[in-house]
C-alpha positions in Angstrom: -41.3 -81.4 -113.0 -41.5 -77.5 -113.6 -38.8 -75.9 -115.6 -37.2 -73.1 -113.7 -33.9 -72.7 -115.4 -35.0 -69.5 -116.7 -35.4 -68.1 -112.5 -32.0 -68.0 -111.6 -30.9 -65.1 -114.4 -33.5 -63.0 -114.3 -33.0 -62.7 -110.2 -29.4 -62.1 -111.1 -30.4 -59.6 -113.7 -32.8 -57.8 -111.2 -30.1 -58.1 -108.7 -27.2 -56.1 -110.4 -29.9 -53.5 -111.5 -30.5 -52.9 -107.9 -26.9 -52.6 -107.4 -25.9 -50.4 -109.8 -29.1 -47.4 -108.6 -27.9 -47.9 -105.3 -24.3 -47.2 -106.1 -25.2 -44.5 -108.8 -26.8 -42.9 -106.1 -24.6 -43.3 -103.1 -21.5 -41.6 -105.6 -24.2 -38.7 -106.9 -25.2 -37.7 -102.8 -20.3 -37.7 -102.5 -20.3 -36.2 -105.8 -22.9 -33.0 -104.9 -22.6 -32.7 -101.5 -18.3 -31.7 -102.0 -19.6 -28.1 -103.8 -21.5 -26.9 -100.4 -19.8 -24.9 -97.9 -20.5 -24.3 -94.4 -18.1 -21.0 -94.1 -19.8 -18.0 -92.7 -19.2 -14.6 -94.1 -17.1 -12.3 -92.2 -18.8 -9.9 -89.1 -17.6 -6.3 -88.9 -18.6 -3.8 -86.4 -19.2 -0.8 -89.0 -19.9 2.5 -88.1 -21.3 5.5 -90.6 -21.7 8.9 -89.3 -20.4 12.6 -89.9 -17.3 13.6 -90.2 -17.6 17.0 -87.6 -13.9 18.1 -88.3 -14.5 18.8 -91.6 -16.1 22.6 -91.4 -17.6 23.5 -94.8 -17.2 19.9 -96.2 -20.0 17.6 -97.1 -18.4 14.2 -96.2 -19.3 11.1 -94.4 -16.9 8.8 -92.2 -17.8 4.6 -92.4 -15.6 3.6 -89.9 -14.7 -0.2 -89.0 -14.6 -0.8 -85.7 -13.3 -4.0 -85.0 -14.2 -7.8 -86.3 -12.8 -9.4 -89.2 -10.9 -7.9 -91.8 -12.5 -7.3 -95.3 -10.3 -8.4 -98.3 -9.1 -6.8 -101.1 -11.5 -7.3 -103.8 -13.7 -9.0 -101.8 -15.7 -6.4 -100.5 -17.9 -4.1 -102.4 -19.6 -0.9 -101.4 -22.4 1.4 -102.1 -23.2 4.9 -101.1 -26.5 5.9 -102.6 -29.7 8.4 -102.0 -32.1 6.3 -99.6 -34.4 4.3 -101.0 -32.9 3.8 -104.7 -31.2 1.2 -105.9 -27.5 -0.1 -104.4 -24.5 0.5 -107.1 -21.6 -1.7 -105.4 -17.8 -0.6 -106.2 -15.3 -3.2 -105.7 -12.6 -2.2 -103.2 -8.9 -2.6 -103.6 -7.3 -2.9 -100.6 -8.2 -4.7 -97.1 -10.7 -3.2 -94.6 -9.9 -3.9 -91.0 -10.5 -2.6 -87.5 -9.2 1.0 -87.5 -9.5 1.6 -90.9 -12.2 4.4 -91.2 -13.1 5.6 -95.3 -13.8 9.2 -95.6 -15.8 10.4 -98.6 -17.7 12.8 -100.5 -18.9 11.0 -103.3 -21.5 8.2 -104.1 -20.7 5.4 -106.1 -24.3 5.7 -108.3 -22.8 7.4 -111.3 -23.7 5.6 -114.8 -21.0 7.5 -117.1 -18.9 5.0 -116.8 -16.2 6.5 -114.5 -13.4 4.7 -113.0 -14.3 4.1 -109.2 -11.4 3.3 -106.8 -12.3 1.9 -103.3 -9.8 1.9 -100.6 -10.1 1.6 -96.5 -9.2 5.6 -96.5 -11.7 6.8 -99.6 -14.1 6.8 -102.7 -12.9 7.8 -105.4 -13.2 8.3 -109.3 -9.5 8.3 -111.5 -11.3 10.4 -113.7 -14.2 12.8 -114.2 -16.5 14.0 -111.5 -18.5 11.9 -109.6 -22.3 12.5 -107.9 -21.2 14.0 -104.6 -23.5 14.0 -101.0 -25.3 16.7 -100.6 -26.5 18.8 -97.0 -29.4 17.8 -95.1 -29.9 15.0 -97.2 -29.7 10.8 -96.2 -28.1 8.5 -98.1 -27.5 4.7 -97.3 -24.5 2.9 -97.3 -24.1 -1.1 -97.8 -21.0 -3.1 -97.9 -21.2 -6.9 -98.9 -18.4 -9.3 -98.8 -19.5 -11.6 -102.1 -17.6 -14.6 -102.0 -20.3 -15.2 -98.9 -23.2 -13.4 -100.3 -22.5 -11.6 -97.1 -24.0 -8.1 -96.1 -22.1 -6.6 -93.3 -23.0 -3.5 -93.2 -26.9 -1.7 -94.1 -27.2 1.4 -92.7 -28.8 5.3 -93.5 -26.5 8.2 -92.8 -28.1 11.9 -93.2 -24.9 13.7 -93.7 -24.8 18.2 -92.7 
């Protein structure tokens, strides 16, 4: 007769290893899976152009005109020379269809200013920001970050 007394445990023992991956695994795929998000961004039709009724001003208009409503906080701006880097302001009230931001300044300044971002205008609280300049183009880029969302990437050249 053989002696297999000693069979029986180590199935068992193999057994409730097996087990135990499978369910350690099965609770890691829950446990990861709950931090991704299928949400899409917001879409805004955005429109950046001149502002013709201002004779003798250097300004540009970024109008929204219609989609989804940007949220306070939520949506950051930058008005920079093209082709150098973005500088995003954070804005501090909602953005929604009708709203249209009218501005002379960019929001590149490194001084440390005080930069206030509404749906009517860029501004500083203090001190004197970089301001547009004729004849020249300047692009403008407004991201919604909770989404990593860009809705708007655009050049303007302002008169």
């Amino acid at each position: 007769m053989k002696n297999e007394t000693a069979v029986s445990p180590v199935i068992g023992t193999i057994l409730m290893v097996a087990i135990t991956v499978i369910l350690a695994a099965v609770i890691a795929v829950f446990g990861f899976s709950f931090g991704i998000s299928d949400q899409k961004g917001p879409t805004a039709s955005i429109i950046l152009g001149n502002v013709p009724e201002t004779i003798g001003i250097i300004d540009m208009k970024i109008t929204h005109n219609g989609g989804d409503r940007l949220k306070a906080g939520d949506w950051k701006i930058s008005i920079v020379p093209a082709g150098e880097v973005p500088v995003y302001r954070t804005s501090s009230t909602d953005f929604q269809a009708g709203d249209m931001i009218i501005t002379t300044n960019l929001t590149n300044d490194n001084t440390g200013l005080d930069y206030v971002v509404t749906n009517k205008a860029v501004y500083t609280t203090s001190g004197d920001p970089p301001h547009l300049i004729a004849d020249q183009k300047y692009e403008v880029k407004i991201i919604v970050y909770p989404y990593k969302t860009l809705v708007t990437d655009g050049i303007v050249s302002v008169r």
